[in-house]
C-alpha positions in Angstrom: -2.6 30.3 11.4 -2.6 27.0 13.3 -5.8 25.4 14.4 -7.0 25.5 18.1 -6.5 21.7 17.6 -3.7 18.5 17.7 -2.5 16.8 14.6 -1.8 13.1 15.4 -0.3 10.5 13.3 -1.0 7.1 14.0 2.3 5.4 13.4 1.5 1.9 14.8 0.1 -0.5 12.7 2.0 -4.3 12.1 2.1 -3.6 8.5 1.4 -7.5 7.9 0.3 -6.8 4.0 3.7 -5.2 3.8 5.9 -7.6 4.6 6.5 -5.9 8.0 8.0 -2.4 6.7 7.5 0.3 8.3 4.7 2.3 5.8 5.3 5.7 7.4 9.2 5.4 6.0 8.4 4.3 2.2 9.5 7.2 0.4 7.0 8.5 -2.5 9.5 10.1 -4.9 12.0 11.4 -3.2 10.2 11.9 0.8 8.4 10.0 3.2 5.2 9.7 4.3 5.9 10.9 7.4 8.1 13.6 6.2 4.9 14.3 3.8 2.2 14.7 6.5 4.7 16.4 9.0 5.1 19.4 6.1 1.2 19.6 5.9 0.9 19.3 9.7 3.4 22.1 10.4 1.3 24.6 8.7 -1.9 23.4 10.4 -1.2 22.7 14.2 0.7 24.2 16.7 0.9 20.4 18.6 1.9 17.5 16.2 1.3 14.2 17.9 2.7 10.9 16.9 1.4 7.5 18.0 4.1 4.7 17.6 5.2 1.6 19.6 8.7 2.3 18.6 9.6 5.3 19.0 13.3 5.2 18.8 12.8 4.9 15.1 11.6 8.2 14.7 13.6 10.6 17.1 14.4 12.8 14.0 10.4 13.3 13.6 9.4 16.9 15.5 6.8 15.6 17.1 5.5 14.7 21.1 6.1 10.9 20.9 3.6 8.3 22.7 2.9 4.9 22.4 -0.3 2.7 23.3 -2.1 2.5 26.9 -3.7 -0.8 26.4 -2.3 -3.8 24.8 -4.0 -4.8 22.4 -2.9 -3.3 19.1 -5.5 -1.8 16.9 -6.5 2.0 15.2 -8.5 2.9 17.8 -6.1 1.8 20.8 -3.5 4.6 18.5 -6.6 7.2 18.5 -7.1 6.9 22.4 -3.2 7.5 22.8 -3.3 10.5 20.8 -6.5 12.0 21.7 -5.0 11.5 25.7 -1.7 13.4 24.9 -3.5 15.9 22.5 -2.8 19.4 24.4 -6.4 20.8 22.7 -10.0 19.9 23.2 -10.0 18.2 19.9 -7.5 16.2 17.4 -7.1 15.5 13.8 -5.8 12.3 13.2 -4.3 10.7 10.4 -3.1 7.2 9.5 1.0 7.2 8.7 0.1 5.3 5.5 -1.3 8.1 3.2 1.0 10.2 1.4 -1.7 12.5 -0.1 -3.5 14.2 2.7 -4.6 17.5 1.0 -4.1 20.7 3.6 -7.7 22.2 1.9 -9.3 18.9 3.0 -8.1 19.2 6.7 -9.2 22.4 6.8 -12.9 21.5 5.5 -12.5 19.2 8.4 -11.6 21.2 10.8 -14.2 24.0 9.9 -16.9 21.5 11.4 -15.7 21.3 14.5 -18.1 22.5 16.8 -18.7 22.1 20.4 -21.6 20.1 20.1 -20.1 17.7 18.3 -17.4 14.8 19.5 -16.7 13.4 16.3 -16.4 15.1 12.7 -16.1 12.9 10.0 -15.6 12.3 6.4 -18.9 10.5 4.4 -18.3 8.9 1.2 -19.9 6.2 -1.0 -17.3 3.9 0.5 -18.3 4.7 4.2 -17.3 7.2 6.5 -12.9 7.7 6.7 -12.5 7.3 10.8 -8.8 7.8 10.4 -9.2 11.3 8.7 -11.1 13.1 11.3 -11.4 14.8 14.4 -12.2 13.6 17.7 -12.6 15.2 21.2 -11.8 14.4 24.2 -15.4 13.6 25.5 -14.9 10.7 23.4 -11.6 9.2 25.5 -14.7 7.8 28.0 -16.5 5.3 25.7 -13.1 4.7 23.6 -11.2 3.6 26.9 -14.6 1.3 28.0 -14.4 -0.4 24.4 -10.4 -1.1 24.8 -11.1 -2.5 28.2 -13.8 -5.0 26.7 -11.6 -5.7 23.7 -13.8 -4.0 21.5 -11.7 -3.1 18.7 -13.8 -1.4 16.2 -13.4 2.2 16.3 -17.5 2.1 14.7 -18.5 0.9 17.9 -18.1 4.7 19.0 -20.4 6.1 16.8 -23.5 5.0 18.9 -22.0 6.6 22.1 -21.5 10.0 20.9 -22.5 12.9 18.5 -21.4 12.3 15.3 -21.2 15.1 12.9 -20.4 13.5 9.2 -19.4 15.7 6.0 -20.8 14.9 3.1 -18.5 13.7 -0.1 -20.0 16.6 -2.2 -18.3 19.1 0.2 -15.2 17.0 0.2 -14.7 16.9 -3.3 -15.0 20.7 -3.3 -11.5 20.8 -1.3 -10.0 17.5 -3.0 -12.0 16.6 -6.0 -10.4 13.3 -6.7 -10.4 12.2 -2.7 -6.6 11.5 -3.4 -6.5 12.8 0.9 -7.9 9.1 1.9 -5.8 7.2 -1.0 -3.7 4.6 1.7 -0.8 2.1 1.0 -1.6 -1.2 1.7 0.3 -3.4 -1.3 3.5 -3.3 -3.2 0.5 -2.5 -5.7 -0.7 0.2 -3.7 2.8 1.6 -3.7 3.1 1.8 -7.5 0.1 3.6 -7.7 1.3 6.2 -5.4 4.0 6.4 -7.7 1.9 7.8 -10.6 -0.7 9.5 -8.6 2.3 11.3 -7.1 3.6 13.2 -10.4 -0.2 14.5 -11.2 -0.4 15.5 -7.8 2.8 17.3 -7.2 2.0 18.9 -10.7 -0.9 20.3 -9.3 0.6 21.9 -6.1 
């Protein structure tokens, strides 16, 4: 059953580390990313949201389309488009460059959501994942104050509203290896995904 929530894929970075091309298109055997997320997305949410500043490029994408308020470019400029559009109290978001977002993980995810809390968040060793979680709309406020100040760093939330973080022992319950936050950055990054792809594809 979908989620009483929005699935949004953020869809507009500059891609500068890949020589300007578009990450959301690179096909990982034989699909794209985006095709990837949008089959894991269908089964989860009724509402699939994604954030681009071209959106001509992906009119064959079955999602509600919408591009950046403010002008400056950065994540969390994508995350207040998304979370404005979002049709639910709360969103999921993804970034368009990670080809192995696990459905079990979303769903640990989105089984913290609670009403007294604006963010739920991944915790690892590495940090907290802000582009694999869910927001709310109480948080459109504070994220809309920071864009106006040129505040770019979507951290600069966490202090302005209640933050629920899920711990990486949980998380590996649902995706043991974290393969869910593995992102393409580098032609290196790419041939990784490569390999990762047949032991994950073996598994599902």
């Amino acid at each position: 059953m979908a989620a009483a929530c929005t699935g949004v894929i953020l869809a507009g970075g500059q891609n500068k580390r890949f020589g300007g091309q578009n990450k959301a298109f690179i096909r990982i055997g034989e699909k794209r990313i985006v095709d990837r997320l949008m089959d894991v997305f269908s089964r989860l949410f009724d509402q699939v949201v994604l954030v681009t500043n071209d959106p001509a490029a992906y009119m064959d994408v079955d999602a509600l389309l919408v591009s950046d308020h403010f002008a400056k470019r950065s994540s969390l400029n994508g995350l207040h488009a998304g979370l404005f559009a979002a049709a639910h109290e709360t969103a999921f978001f993804v970034a368009c460059d990670t080809p192995f977002a696990r459905e079990a993980l979303i769903r640990c995810v989105l089984d913290h959501i609670e009403p007294k809390a604006d963010i739920v968040i991944p915790s690892t060793a590495d940090g907290f994942e802000p582009l694999f979680a869910v927001y709310r709309k109480s948080c459109l406020p504070a994220m809309a104050n920071q864009l106006e100040r040129d505040r770019l760093k979507i951290q600069g939330l966490f202090r302005k509203v209640r933050l629920k973080a899920i711990d990486e022992a949980e998380l590996r319950q649902a995706d043991p290896e974290l393969i869910s936050f593995f992102n393409i950055n580098t032609p290196e990054d790419l041939k990784m995904a490569e390999s990762l792809r047949t032991k994950f594809e073996k598994e599902h």
